[in-house]
C-alpha positions as CSV (number, residue, x, y, z in Angstrom):
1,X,3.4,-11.2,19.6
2,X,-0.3,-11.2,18.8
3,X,-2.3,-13.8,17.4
4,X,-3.8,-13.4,14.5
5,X,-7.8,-13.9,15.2
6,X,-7.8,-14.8,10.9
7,X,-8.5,-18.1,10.7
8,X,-7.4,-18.5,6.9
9,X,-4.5,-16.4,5.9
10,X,-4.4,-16.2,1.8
11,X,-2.0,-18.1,-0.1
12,X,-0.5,-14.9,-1.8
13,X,0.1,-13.3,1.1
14,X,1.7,-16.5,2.6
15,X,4.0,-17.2,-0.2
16,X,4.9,-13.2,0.1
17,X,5.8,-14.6,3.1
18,X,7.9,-17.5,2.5
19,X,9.8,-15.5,-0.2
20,X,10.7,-12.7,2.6
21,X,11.9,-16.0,4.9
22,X,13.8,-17.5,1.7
23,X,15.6,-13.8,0.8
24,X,16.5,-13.9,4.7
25,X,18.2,-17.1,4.8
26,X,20.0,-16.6,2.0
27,X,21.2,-13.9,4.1
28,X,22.0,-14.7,7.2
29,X,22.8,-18.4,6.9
30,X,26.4,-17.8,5.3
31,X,27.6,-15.8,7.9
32,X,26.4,-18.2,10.9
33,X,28.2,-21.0,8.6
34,X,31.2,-18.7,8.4
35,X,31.2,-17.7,12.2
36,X,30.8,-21.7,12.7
37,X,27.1,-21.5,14.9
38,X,25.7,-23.4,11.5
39,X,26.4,-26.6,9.3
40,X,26.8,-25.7,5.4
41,X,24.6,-28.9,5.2
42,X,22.0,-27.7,7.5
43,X,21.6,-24.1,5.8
44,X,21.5,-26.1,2.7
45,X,18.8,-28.2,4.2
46,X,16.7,-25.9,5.7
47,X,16.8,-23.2,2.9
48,X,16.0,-26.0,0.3
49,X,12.7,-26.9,2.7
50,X,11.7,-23.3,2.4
51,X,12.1,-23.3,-0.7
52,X,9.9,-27.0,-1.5
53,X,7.1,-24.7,1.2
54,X,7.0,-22.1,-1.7
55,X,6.7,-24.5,-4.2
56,X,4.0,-26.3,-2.4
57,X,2.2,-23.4,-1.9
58,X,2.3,-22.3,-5.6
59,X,0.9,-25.1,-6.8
60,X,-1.5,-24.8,-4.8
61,X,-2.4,-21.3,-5.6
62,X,-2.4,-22.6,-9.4
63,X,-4.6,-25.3,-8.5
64,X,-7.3,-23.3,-6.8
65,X,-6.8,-20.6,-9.7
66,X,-7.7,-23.5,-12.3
67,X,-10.8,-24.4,-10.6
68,X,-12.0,-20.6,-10.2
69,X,-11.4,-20.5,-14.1
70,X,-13.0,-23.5,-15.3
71,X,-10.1,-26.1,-15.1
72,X,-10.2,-29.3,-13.4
């Protein structure tokens, strides 16, 4: 795969991103938990980290949006 030669990638288009990764998980994760090649705990675990990385991201988008508009 090709690296990207952007050195900042925008946080909409990475939170577009993260929800693509989130919809995916939700996915696949209950069938490799049904076919047994995944712990319920650990698709529970890593789909709520994904999800914590979209809230992360958010607020950060809302920060920066805050300071463009004459917040604080």
């Amino acid at each position: 795969m090709a690296e990207t030669k952007t050195t900042e990638i925008a946080l909409e288009v990475q939170i577009a991103c993260v929800r693509r990764e989130i919809r995916q998980r939700k996915s696949v994760y209950p069938r490799l938990v049904e076919q047994g090649r995944m712990l319920e705990a650990t698709a529970d675990r890593e789909l709520a980290a994904m999800q914590a990385v979209k809230r992360t991201l958010m607020a950060l988008l809302e920060a920066r949006q805050g300071e463009l508009f004459g917040g604080e």
